[in-house]
DOBASE-15206 format. One record per residue (C-alpha): residue in one letter; x, y, z. Coordinates in steps of 0.05 Angstrom, whole numbers, plus 5000, padded with zeros to 4 digits. Example, Ala and Ser with C-alpha at 12.3 -4.5 7.8 and 13.67 -1.06 7.14 Angstrom:
BEGIN
<atom residuo="a" c1="5246" c2="4910" c3="5156"/>
<atom residuo="s" c1="5273" c2="4979" c3="5143"/>
END
This chain:
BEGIN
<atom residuo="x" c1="9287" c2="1846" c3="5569"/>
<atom residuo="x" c1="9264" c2="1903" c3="5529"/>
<atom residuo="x" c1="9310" c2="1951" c3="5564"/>
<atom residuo="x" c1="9368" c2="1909" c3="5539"/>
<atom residuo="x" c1="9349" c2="1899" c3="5466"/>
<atom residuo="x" c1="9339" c2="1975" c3="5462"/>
<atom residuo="x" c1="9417" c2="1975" c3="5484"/>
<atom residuo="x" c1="9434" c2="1926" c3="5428"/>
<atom residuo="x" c1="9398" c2="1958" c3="5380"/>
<atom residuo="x" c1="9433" c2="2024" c3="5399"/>
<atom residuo="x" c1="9499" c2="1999" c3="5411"/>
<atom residuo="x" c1="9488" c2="1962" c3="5332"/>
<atom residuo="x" c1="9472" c2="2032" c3="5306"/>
<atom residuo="x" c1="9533" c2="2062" c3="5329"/>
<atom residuo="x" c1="9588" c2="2014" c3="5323"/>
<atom residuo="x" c1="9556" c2="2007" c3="5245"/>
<atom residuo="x" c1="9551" c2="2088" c3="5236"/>
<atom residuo="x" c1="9629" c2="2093" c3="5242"/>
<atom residuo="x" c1="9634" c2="2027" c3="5197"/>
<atom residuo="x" c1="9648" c2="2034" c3="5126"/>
<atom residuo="x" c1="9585" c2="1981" c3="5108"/>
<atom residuo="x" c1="9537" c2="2032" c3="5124"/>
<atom residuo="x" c1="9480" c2="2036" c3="5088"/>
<atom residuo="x" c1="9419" c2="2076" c3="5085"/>
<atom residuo="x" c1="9370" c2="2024" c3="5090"/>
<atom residuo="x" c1="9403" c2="1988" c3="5151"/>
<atom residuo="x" c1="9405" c2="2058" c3="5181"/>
<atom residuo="x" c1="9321" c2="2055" c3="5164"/>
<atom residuo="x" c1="9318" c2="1991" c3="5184"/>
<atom residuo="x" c1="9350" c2="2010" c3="5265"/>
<atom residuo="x" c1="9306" c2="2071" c3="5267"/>
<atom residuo="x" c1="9243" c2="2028" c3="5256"/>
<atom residuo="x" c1="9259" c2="1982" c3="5310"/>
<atom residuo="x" c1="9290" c2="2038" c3="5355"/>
<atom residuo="x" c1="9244" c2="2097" c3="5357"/>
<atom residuo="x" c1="9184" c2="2063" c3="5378"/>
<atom residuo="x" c1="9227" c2="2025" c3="5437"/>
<atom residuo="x" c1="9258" c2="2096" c3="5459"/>
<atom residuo="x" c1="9184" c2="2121" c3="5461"/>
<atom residuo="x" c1="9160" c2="2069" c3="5502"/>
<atom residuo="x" c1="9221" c2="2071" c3="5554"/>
<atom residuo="x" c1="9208" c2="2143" c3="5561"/>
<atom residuo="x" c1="9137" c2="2136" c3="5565"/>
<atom residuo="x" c1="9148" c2="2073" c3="5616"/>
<atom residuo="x" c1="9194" c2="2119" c3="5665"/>
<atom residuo="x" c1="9149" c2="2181" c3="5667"/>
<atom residuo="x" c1="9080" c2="2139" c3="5684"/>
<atom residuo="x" c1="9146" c2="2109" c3="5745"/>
<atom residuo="x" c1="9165" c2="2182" c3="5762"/>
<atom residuo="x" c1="9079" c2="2208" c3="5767"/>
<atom residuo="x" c1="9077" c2="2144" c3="5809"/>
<atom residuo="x" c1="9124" c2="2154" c3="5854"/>
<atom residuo="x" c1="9117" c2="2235" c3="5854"/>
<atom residuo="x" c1="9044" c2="2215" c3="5875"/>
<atom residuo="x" c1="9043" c2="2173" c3="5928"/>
END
């Protein structure tokens, strides 16, 4: 579920970067909701990857 929010959330940010109604704070706004989600993918794949590597 996650997984596909972070794909909304990107897709949002770049259909509205090449949109004239772009603005600054919705720009802020995406970045607060996507970094931490980017983090925690990357974070969720790499503990997958030691997992796997590991057994």
């Amino acid at each position: 579920m996650s997984v596909i929010c972070l794909i909304a959330l990107l897709s949002a940010s770049e259909i509205l970067s090449a949109s004239s109604c772009w603005h600054r704070r919705l720009s802020t706004v995406l970045n607060i909701a996507i970094v931490p989600m980017v983090l925690t993918f990357f974070l969720i794949v790499g503990y997958k990857v030691v997992e796997v590597i590991g057994s």
